[in-house]
C-alpha positions in Angstrom: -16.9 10.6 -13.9 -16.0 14.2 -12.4 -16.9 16.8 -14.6 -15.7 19.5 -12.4 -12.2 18.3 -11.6 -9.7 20.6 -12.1 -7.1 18.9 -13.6 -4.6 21.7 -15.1 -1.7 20.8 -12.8 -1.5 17.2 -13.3 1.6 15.7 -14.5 3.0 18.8 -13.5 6.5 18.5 -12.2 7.8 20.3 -9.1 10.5 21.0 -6.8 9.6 20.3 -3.1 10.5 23.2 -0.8 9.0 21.5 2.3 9.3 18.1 3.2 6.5 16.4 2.1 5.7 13.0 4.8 2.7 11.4 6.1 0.8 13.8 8.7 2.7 16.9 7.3 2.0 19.5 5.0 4.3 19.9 2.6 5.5 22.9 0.0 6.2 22.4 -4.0 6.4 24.9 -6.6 5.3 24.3 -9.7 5.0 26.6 -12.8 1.2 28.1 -12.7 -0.2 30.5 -14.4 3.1 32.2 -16.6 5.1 31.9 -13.8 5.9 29.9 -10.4 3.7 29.5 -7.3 4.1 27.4 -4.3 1.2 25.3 -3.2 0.6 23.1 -0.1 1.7 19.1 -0.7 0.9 15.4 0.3 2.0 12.2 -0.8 -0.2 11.2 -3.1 -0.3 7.7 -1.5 0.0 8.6 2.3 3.4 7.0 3.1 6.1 8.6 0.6 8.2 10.9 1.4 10.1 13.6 -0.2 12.9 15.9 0.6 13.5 18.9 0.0 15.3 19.4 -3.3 13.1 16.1 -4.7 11.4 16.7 -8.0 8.0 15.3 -7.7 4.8 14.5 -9.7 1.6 16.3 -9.0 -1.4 13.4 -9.5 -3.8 15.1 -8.3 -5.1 19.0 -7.2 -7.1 20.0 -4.7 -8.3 23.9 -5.3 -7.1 26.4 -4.6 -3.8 25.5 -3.3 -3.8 21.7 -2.3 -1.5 19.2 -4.6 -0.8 15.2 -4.0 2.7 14.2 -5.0 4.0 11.1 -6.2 7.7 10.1 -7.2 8.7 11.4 -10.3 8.7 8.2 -12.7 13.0 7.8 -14.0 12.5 8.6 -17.7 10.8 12.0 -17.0 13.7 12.9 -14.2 16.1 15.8 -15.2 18.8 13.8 -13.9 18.8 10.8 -16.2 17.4 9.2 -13.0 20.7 9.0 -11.1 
């Protein structure tokens, strides 16, 4: 086990802000630190992908500014997963 993974945004959710594909480096923001910071995004498992607008599910962080995205699962969606 990891001892030294840093694990304070997972299950996070976020807004992406730049498309987030396979071979591209997306943009979320997601509430950090009191308030709201953008950080760089991939899909989680390297074929997704999310438009701008999506809300997304941060799996897993890369410091200092690196987060993998998956989709966010229905019953946690904002929308009552329409």
């Amino acid at each position: 086990m990891h001892k030294n993974v840093d694990r304070s945004l997972t299950g996070k959710i976020g807004r992406v802000t730049g498309r987030i594909g396979p071979g591209t480096i997306g943009e979320v923001m997601l509430p950090y630190l009191g308030g709201t910071m953008a950080f760089h995004a991939h899909p989680f498992d390297k074929t997704s992908v999310f438009p701008v607008g999506d809300e997304v599910l941060v799996i897993y962080f890369d410091p200092p500014q690196t987060v993998y995205v998956d989709e966010l699962p229905e019953v946690l969606r904002h929308d009552g997963g329409r």
